[in-house]
C-alpha positions in Angstrom: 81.2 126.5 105.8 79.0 124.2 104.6 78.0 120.8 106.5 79.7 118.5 104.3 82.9 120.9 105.0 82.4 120.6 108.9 81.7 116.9 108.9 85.2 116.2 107.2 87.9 117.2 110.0 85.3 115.4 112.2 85.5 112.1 110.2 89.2 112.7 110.5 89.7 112.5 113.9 87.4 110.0 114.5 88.7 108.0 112.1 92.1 108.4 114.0 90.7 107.4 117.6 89.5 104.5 116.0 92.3 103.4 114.8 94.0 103.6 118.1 91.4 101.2 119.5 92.0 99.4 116.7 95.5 99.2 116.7 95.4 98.1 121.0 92.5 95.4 120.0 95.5 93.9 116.8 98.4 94.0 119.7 96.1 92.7 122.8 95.5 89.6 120.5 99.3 89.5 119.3 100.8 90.8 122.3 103.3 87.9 122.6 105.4 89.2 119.6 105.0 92.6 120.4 109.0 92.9 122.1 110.5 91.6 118.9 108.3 93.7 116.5 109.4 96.8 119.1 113.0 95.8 117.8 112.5 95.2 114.3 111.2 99.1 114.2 114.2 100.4 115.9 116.7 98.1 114.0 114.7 99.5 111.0 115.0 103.1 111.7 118.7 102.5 112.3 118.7 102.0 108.5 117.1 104.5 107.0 119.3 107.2 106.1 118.7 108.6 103.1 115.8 109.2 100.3 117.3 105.8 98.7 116.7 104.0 101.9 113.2 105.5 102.1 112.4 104.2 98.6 114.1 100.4 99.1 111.6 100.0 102.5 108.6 101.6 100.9 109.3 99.1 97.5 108.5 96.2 100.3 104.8 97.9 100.9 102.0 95.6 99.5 98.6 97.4 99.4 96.1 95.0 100.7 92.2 96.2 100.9 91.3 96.6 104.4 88.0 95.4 105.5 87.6 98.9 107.9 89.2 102.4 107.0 92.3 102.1 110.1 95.2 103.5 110.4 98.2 101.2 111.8 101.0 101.6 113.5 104.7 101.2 112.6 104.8 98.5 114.8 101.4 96.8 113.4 102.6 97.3 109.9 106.0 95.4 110.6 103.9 92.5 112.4 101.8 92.3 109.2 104.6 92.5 106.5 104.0 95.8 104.9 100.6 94.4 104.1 97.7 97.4 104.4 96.1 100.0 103.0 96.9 102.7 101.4 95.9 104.4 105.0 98.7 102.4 106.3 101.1 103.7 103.1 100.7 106.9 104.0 101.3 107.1 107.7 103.9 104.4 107.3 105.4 107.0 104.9 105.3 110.0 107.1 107.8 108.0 109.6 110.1 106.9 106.9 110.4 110.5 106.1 110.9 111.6 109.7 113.8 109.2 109.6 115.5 111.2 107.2 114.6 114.3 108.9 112.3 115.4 106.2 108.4 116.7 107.4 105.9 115.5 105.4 102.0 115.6 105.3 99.2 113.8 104.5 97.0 114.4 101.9 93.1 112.9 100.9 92.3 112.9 97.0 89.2 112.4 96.7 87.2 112.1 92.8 82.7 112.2 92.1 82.7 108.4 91.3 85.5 106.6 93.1 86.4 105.9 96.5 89.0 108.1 98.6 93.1 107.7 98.4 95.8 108.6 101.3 99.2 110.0 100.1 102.0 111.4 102.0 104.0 114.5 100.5 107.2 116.3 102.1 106.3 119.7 102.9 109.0 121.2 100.2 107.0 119.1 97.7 109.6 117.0 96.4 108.4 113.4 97.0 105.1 111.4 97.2 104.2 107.8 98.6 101.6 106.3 97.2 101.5 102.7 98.8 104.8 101.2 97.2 105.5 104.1 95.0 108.5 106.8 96.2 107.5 109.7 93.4 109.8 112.6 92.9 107.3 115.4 92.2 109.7 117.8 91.4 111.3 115.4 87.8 107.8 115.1 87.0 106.1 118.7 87.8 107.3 121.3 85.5 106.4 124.9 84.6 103.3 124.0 83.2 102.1 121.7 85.5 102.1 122.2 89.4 102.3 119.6 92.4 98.9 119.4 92.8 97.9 119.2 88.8 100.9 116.5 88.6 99.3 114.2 91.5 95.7 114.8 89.4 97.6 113.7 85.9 99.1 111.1 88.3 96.2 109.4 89.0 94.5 109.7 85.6 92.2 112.0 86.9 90.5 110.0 89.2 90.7 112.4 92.1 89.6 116.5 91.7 90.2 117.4 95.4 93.1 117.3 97.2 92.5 117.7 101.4 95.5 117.9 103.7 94.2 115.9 107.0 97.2 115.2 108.9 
């Protein structure tokens, strides 16, 4: 293992420490709306039922360039109006998912000349967010072409390497 390769998983969890600070710094400055945000998740949740419902809330997302790499909360992405990164696509898709009972990870494309993207895939392979997008892999991926070759073709080859981090 090479240092780059040890480095990575390292970056990771830092990267996920600081975005619990980050995430106590957004609510200790907005903690006054933080009881009806805290019912707007769980009125949420009660509507999410199936992979419909997980499209119609992820159609609301609007991916907004975020000053920092940070990953926000459910509860910090509802105060902000679906308005974050694709950081905050990902992991906001992970819980829609979980709502449905479906497990889902996420994944880090990564390309030579661009900058790094955050997806989150079901573990039976079968759907993708990417910031608004609900993809089904499995209408798209065929004999020819796996998961991980369709999410390349996807995103017109921009990204070589595919990293589960979460």
């Amino acid at each position: 293992m090479d240092a780059k390769q040890m480095i990575k998983p390292i970056y990771t969890y830092i990267q996920l420490a600081a975005s619990i600070i980050e995430n106590i710094y957004y609510w200790a400055k907005n903690i006054k709306d933080l009881k009806k945000v805290l019912v707007l998740k769980k009125d949420l949740a009660k509507t999410i039922k199936t992979i419909v419902d997980v499209n119609e809330v992820i159609s609301t997302y609007r991916w907004k360039k975020a000053k920092r790499k940070w990953i926000p909360w459910v509860t910090t992405l509802i105060h902000k109006n679906f308005r974050c990164s694709c950081e905050g696509a990902a992991f906001f898709g992970k819980w829609l998912f979980t709502q449905i009972g479906m497990k889902s990870d996420i994944y880090r494309l990564s390309g030579e000349n661009t900058a790094f993207h955050l997806i989150c895939i079901t573990r039976d392979k079968k759907y993708m967010i990417s910031n608004h997008l609900l993809i089904n892999l499995k209408t798209f991926s065929t004999s020819y072409m796996d998961w991980e070759d369709f999410i390349k073709a996807w995103f017109n080859y921009r990204y070589n390497k595919i990293t589960k981090i979460y």
